[in-house]
Every structure is written in C-alpha cells, then in structure tokens.
C-alpha positions in Angstrom: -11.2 -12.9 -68.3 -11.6 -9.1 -68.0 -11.0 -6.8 -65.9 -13.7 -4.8 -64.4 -13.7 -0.9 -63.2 -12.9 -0.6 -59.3 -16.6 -0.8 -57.0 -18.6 -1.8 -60.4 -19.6 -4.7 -57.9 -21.0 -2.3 -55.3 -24.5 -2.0 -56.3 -25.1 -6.0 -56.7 -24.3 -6.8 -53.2 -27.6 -6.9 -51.3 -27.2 -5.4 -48.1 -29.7 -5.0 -45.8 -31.1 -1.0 -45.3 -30.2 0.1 -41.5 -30.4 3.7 -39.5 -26.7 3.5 -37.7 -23.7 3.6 -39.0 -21.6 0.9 -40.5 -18.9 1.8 -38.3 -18.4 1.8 -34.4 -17.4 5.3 -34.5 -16.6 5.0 -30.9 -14.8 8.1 -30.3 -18.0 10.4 -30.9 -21.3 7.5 -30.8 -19.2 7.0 -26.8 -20.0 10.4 -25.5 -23.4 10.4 -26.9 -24.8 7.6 -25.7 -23.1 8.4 -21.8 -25.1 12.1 -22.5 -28.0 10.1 -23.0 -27.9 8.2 -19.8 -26.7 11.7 -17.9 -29.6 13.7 -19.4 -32.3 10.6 -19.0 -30.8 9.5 -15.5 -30.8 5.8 -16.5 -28.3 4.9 -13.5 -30.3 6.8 -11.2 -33.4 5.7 -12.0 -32.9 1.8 -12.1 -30.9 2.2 -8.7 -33.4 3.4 -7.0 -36.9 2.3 -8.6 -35.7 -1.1 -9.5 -38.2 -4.1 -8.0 -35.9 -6.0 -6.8 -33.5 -6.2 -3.6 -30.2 -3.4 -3.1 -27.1 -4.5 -4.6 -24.3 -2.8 -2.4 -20.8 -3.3 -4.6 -17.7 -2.4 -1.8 -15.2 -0.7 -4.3 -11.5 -1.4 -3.2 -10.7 2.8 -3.4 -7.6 3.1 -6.1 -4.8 5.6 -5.1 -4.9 9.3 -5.9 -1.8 9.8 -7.6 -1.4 9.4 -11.3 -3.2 8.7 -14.4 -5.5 6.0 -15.0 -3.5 3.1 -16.7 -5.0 -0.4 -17.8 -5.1 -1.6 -14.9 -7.9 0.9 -13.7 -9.8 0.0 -16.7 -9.8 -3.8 -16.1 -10.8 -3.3 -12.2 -13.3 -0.6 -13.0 -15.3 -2.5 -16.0 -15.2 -5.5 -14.1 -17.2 -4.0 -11.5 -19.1 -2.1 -13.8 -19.9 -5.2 -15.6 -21.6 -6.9 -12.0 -23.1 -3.7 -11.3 -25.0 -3.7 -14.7 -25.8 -7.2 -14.6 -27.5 -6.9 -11.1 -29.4 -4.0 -12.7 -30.7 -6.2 -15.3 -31.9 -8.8 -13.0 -33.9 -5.8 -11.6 -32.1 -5.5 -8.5 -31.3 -1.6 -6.3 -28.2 -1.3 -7.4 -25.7 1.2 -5.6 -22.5 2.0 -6.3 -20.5 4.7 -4.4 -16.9 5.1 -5.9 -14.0 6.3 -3.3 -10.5 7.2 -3.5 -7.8 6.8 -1.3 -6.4 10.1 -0.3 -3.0 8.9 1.9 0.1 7.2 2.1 3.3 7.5 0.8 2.6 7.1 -3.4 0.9 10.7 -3.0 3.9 11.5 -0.8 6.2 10.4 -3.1 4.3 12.3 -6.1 4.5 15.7 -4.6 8.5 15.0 -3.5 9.4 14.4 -7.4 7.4 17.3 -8.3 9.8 19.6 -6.0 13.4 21.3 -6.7 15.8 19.6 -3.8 16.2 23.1 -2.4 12.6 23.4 -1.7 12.8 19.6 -0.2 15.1 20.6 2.0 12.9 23.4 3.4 9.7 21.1 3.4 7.9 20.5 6.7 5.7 17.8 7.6 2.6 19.8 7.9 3.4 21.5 4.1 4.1 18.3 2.8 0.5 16.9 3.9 -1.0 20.2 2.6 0.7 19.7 -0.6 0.0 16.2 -0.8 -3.8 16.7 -0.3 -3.9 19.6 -3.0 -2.4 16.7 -5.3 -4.9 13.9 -4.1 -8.1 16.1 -5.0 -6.3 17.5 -8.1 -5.8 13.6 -9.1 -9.3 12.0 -7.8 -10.9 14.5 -10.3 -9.2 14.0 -13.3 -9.7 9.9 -12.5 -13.0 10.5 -11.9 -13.8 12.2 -15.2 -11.9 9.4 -16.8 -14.0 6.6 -15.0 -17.0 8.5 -16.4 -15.7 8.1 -19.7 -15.1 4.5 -19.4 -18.9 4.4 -19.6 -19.0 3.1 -15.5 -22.4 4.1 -13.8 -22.1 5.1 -10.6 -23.1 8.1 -8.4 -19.9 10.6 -9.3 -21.8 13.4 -7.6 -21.2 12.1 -4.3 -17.7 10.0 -3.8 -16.2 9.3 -0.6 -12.3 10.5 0.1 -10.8 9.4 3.1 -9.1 12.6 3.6 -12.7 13.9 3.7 -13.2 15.3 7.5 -16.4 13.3 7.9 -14.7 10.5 6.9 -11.9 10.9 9.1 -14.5 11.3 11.7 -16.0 7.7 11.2 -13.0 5.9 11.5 -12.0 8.0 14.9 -15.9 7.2 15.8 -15.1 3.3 14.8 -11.5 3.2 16.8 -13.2 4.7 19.9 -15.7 1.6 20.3 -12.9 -0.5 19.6 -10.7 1.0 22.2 -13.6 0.7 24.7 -14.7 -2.7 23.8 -11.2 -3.1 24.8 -9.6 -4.5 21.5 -6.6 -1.8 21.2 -3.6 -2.5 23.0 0.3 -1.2 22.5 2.6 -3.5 21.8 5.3 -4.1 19.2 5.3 -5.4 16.1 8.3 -6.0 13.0 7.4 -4.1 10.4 9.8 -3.3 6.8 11.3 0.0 6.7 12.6 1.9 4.0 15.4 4.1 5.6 15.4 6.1 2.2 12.1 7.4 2.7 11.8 6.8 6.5 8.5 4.9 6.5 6.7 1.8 7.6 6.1 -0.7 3.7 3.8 -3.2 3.1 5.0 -6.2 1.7 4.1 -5.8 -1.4 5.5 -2.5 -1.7 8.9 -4.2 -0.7 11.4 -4.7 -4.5 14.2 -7.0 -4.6 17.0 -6.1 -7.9 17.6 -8.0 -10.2 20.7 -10.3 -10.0 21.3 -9.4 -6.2 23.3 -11.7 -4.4 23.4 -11.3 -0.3 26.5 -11.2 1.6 26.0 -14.2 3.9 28.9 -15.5 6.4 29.1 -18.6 8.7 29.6 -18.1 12.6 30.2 -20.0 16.0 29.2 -19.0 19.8 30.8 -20.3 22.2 28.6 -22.3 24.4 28.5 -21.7 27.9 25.8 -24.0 29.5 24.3 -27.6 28.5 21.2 -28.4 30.3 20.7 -32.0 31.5 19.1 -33.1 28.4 22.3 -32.4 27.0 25.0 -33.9 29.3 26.4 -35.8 26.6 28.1 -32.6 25.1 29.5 -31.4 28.3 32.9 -33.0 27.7 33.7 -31.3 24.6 33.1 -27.8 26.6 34.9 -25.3 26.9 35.7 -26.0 23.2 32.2 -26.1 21.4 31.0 -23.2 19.5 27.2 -23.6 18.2 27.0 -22.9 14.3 24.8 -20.3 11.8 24.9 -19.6 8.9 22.9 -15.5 8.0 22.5 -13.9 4.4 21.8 -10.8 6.7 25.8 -10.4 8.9 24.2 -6.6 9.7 21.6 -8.4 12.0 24.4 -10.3 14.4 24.8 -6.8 17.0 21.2 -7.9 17.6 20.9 -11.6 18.2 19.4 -12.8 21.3 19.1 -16.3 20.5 20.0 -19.2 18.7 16.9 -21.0 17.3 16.5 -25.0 16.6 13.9 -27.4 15.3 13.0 -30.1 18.1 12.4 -33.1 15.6 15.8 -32.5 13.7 18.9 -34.4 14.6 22.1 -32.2 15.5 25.7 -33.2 16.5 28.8 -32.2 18.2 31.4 -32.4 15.4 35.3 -32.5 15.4 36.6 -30.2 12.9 40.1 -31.8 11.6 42.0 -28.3 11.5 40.8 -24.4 10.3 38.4 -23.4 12.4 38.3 -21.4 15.4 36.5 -23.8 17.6 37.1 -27.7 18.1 34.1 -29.0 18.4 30.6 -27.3 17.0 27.3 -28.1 16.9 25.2 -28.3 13.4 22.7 -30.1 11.6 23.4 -34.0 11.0 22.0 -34.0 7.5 24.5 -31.4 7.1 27.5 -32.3 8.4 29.0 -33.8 4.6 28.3 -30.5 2.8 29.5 -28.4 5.9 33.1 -30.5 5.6 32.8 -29.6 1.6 32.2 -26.3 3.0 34.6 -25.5 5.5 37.5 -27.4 3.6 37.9 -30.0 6.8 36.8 -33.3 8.0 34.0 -33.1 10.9 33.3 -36.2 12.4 30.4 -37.1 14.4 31.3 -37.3 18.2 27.7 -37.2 19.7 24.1 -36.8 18.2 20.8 -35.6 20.1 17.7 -33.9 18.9 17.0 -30.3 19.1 14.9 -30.4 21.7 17.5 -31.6 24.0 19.4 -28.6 23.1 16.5 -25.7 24.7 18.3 -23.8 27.3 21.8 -24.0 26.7 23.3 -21.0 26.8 26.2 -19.1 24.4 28.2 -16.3 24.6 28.0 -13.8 21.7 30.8 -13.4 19.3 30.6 -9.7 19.8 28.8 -8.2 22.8 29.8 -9.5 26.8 26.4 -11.4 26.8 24.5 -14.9 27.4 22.0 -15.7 25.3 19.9 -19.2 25.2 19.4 -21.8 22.0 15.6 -21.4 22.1 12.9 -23.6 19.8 12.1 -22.1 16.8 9.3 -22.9 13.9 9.3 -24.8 10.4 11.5 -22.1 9.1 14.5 -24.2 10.8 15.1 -26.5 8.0 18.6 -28.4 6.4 17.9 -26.9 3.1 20.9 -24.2 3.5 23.4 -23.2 6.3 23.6 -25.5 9.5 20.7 -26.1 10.8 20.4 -23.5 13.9 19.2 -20.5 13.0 20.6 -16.9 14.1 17.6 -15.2 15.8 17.0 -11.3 16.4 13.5 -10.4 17.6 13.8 -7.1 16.9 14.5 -7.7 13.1 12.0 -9.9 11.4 8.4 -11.6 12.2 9.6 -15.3 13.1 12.3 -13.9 15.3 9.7 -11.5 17.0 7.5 -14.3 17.4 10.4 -16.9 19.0 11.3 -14.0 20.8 7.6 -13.4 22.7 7.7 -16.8 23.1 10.8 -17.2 25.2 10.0 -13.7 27.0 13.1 -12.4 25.1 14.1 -8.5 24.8 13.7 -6.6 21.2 16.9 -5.0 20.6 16.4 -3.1 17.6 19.9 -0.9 17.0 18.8 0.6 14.4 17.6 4.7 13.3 15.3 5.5 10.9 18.1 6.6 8.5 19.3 2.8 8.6 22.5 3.5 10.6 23.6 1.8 13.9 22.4 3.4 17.1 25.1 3.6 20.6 23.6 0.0 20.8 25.4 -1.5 18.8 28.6 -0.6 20.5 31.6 -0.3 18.0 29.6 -0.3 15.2 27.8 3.3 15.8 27.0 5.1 12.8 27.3 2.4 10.2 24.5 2.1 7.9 23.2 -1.3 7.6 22.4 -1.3 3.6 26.0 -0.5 2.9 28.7 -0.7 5.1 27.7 -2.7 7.8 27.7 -6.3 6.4 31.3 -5.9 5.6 32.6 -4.6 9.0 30.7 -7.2 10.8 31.5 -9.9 8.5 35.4 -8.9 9.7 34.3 -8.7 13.3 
C-alpha cells in the first residue's frame, strides 16, 4: 500500500455543480437575505394582499430593560414560526410587536446605574424620567436585535405602554369599567418587598437557598366555650388553645384562631412543663406533640372542629378577645397542632377567613418592614430581622 499526496482524491469525487455556497455562511448570507425582504417588502406584502382570512398574533410585550438573552430568541422564533406558517397557508397575517415600558426591573435598572449619593437625592418624578429614557433606550436596541433574528413583523409601528396614546386607552378602558360599575375599593394581601418598597408578584418573590424559618409553638388562654362545646368547660380557666407559626413576627397581628370542621381535636392533660394544664390540639397529633413537648398529654375529651366556632381566647400579648373561627383545607395535621394562627392582614387565606368572619385587618406594619405604634412594645422592630426573636421571647 502507498501512500498518496494530500487532496490527489479531490477531483474523482463527483459532486454535483451548484450556484451557493457550500457553507451556511450565516453571519453575512443572514443580513442579505433580511435586506431582501426589507427592500422587496415580502412581510408587508403577504400581510396585507394575502387571500385568505387576518391572522392577529397577541404578543405577550417583554420588559424593556436589558439585553436580549435566549430566552427572547425562543419566545420570539416561536411566534415568528406561527406567524410564517399562517402566511404560508395564505392567510392576512399581522403582527404588531410591543414592549413593556414599567415596573420595577426598569426601576431597578436605572437605581444600579446611579452613585448612592445621587440615589439619595433622587425624586420620584426623576426616577420615572430616568427610567423612561432607559425603557426607549432599551426597546430600540431589542428591537434591532429582533430584526436580526430574522422575525417579520411591522417594526415601524410598535406599541409602548408608556406611549401617551396608549396610556390614554387603558384610562379610556378603566372609565367604562368604573361606570359599568365593576371597580370598587377594597383591600387585598399583597407581597411586599420592604427593601425596595413595592407591591411583587409572586413570581418575582426568591426564597435562599438552605433557609430554615424560625417557627415557635404557642397557647391562648381560652375565655369562652360555646354550647357545642360544653364538654371542655370544666377544664377552664386552665385550657390554652395551641399553634404552631414558622412566621412568630405575625403574632402582634392575630385575630383569630382557625380550625378545620371535619378534623377531630382534644382537650389534653399535659403531665408537667408547660404553661397551661390543659390545651387543645389536633387528635392525630397528640403522640408527636408529647415527643415534642417532652411530656405525656392524655386525651381528656374529643370533639370536632366545628364544635369549636365561636369560642373565644385571650391573646398571649395584646388585652384582647379574639374567636376560633373555620378555616379552609390549608388546616391540615401534616405539621404543628392542628389550629392554625390566623392574621388577615398578613397573607391571602387569613384575608379570606378574615372577610368571612367580618374580622378587622390589622396590618402593623411600614413600608420599611418595621413595626408601626400598633404593635405596642414592639415599635420599630423590623420584621425580617429582629422581630421573630423578640417575639419568640415575648
């Protein structure tokens, strides 16, 4: 066997004779082809003279605050993808890209940017002028790069909801709402971020890694049984009712104790170490509660949690009554005792028990995430930090 010079094979392959390149050449074939369809006005064209019926794709507007990243390019060819699909089966298609001009990303954007002395100084009506300059700066450079992902669509004409006409048509849409009478004030729970003193959506909401909440065991004293419950009347003035809350910094606000009607609970005698006698908790419970509390409880009397509505406690903290109320399927045995501490100004089930049962929402609480005069003694604590612990003492 020989060995034969490098390429002497080249000119015995039979390859067929073509006019484009045997590379993609992406990178420079890209921008010439999207020319093309520019100078020609393919998109416009088939869009509008197209036999068939309008296609109307409603684009979920991306944020105005950063570079594209990959997921931009998945959302944007999948689109782009139905878009020129529809156009192939002939169909009007129109496509009418938008950005989303507010909130706080673009807020946050425009704060990083800045020296802290210049935060300091910032007023709200700067920070909205700044923030807009960024938004426009931001929809144009993701709009060039949309372009280049090859996405048809009518760039000349994109709608910003910062746009005054735009702004106008959702004032224009809230006025018939408000007359046909749909608008009302209320209140509603809602998460907060004291850092950045604004309203988050869930999904904006990050838990850390390896966090572990402080959570601590209470008892109310009861006050009041109603009939349904007579049988626990002898073990007053001596019953506490039991929670269990991974959030202590909540307790200034309770207003109720919540209970699931189907459940079984019991008045329990606690063999020594805890401040109460008797308490009331979960019967599926009661074993891990003695492993718990490092004490033998023994059942005294059982009854449902509907039996238990309307009794009455005194809080642990505050000189006032409050009532064991039903709650919903979030009142499980799966952790803590079985009656769940309820404050309906902090959280969505609470709120909702809370309306129910026609109860106040006590919210002691300042933007900055520090105790208001409402929560007595514990004034100017901030809830994230110090809070749990001085309560937990309490």
């Amino acid at each position: 066997m020989t060995l034969t010079e490098p390429g002497s094979y080249k000119d015995t392959v039979n390859l067929p004779q073509t006019q484009f390149d045997m590379r993609a050449n992406a990178v420079k074939r890209e921008p010439e082809l999207q020319q093309f369809w520019a100078e020609h006005k393919i998109y416009e064209n088939l869009s509008e003279h197209n036999p068939g019926e309008p296609f109307i794709l409603h684009d979920g507007p991306p944020y105005a605050n950063g570079a594209l990243h990959i997921g931009h390019a998945m959302n944007k060819t999948l689109k782009d993808i139905i878009n020129k699909y529809q156009i192939l089966q002939g169909r009007k298609v129109r496509y009418v890209p938008g950005w989303d001009c507010h909130g706080l990303p673009i807020e946050l954007k425009v704060l990083q940017a800045m020296k802290p002395e210049e935060r300091q100084n910032l007023t709200p009506l700067e920070l909205r002028q700044r923030a807009k300059a960024w938004a426009l700066q931001q929809q144009q450079q993701q709009a060039k790069g949309f372009m280049r992902y090859g996405v048809w669509g009518d760039w000349s004409h994109p709608y910003l909801t910062l746009l005054p006409e735009y702004e106008a048509a959702q004032i224009h849409v809230f006025g018939q709402m408000v007359l046909k009478g749909y608008i009302y004030r209320g209140f509603k729970p809602v998460y907060w971020s004291p850092s950045s003193r604004t309203a988050l959506a869930e999904a904006e909401l990050e838990y850390p890694d390896g966090h572990t909440s402080r959570s601590v065991y209470a008892a109310f004293a009861m006050v009041s049984l109603p009939e349904s419950a007579a049988a626990c009347r002898p073990y007053l003035p001596e019953l506490g009712v039991a929670i269990w809350t991974t959030t202590p910094w909540t307790i200034p606000a309770n207003l109720a104790v919540a209970v699931n009607p189907d459940l079984q609970y019991s008045v329990v005698k606690a063999a020594a170490g805890l401040p109460f006698k008797y308490l009331i908790v979960a019967t599926e419970l009661v074993d891990a509660l003695s492993q718990r509390f490092a004490t033998v409880l023994t059942i005294k009397v059982t009854l449902t949690g509907k039996d238990l509505e309307h009794a009455t406690y005194h809080h642990p903290l505050f000189d006032r009554q409050s009532p064991i109320v039903i709650g919903g399927d979030y009142v499980t045995t799966e952790s803590g005792t079985g009656l769940v501490h309820t404050a309906p100004g902090h959280g969505l089930d609470d709120f909702t028990v809370g309306q129910r049962y026609g109860l106040p929402i006590l919210s002691p609480v300042d933007d900055e995430g520090n105790f208001t005069e409402e929560a007595g003694r514990f004034k100017g604590l901030n809830v994230l930090k110090d809070a749990n612990g001085a309560i937990v003492e309490a």
